[in-house]
C-alpha positions, -999 to +999 in steps of 0.1 A: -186+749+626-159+736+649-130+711+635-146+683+653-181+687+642-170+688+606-148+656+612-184+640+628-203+649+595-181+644+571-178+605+594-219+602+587-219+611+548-188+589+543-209+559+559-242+571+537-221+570+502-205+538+515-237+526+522-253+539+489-224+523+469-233+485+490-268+489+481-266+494+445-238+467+443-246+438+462-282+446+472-297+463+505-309+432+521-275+417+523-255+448+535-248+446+571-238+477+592-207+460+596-197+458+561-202+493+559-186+506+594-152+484+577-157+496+539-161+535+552-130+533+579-158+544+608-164+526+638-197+508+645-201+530+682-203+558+651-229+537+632-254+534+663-249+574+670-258+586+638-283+559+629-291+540+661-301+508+635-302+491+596-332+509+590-321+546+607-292+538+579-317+529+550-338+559+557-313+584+560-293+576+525-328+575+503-338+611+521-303+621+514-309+611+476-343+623+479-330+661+488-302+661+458-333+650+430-354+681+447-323+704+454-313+697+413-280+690+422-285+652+415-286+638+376-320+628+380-340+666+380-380+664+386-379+693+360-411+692+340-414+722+323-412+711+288-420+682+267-379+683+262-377+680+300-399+650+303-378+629+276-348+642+292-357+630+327-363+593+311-327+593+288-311+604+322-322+571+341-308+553+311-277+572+306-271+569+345-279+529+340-257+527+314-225+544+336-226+517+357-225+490+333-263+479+332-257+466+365-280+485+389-312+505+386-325+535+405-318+533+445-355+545+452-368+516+434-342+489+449-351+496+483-386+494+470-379+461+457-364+446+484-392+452+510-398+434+538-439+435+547-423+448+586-407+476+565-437+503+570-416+537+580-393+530+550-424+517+525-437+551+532-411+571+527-406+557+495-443+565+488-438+600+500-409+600+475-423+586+445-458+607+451-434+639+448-420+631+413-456+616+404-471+650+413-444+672+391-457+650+361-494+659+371-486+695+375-470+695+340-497+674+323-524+700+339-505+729+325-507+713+289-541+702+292-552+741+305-532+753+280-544+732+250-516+712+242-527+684+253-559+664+247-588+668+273-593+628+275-557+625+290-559+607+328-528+627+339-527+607+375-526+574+350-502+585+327-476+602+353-480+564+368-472+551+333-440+573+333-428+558+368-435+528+364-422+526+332-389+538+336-387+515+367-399+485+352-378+487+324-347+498+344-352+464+363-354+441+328-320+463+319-301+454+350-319+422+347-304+411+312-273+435+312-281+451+284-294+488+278-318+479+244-349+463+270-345+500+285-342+520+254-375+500+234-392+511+264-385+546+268-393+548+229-429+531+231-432+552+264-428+581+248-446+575+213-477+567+234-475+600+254-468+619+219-503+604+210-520+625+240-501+659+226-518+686+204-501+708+183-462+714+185-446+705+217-430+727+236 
């Protein structure tokens, strides 16, 4: 790779954390491609060559975030292998709330909030997204229903909703009332009612 095309990418991923950082701060609606041309040092000719529009820029930072949660190199690991795993991947989103002060919640899930109806390509990919991390739940919960540790009445599509939308919902009420106990109670009751479906020891 020659010294110029490093320069160019390391330009684009400077402009994608930028951006990443305005979104969980102030919000995505109310970022502007300027803001973030000024707060990264680029240039907004670079802005329209690497993401031609707001949306190009939206898109790319949630498949960029996307690739670390499936790559592992991001906290937030789709690693179900384990009961362990699965109570580990919801104390991660708090732990990861509570780093930041209560005061954002998880960037797939803000961009989902803030959704215009016009927003289709992104509304999809954030389907797309959240269908990936659904289906590792579903894979697990199959595993422990084949494999008797878990009982045969379990909806495992219902429940790995339950999970998502759990975590979400009370990530939300946290950054909503700056305060980490709303997200904790949760996760407990969330995980007590999935102990409920489990037979035996869990592994």
């Amino acid at each position: 790779m020659s010294a110029q095309s490093e320069s160019a990418l390391e330009i684009r991923v400077k402009m994608m954390r930028t951006a990443s950082e305005l979104f969980h701060k102030q919000g995505v609606k109310v970022t502007t491609p300027e803001e973030v041309v000024k707060a990264s040092g680029s240039t907004m000719n670079q802005f329209y060559h690497y993401f031609h529009n707001k949306e190009g820029l939206i898109l790319q930072v949630i498949r960029t975030e996307f690739e670390e949660v499936k790559s592992g190199r991001a906290p937030l690991v789709c690693d179900f292998s384990s009961w362990q795993s699965v109570e580990k991947w919801f104390v991660t989103y708090i732990e990861l709330q509570k780093s930041f002060g209560m005061s954002t919640t998880c960037l797939f899930g803000k961009v989902g909030n803030e959704l215009a109806e016009r927003d289709s390509v992104i509304r999809e990919e954030l389907s797309a997204i959240f269908e990936f991390m659904k289906s590792k739940i579903v894979d697990f919960l199959k595993k422990e229903k084949t494999e008797g540790r878990l009982v045969k009445s379990a909806d495992e599509d219902s429940l790995a909703d339950f999970c998502i939308a759990t975590i979400q919902g009370g990530m939300l009420l946290g950054k909503i009332k700056k305060d980490s106990q709303p997200v904790d109670a949760t996760v407990r009751e969330a995980l007590a009612h999935l102990r409920t479906y489990v037979v035996g020891p869990r592994h």
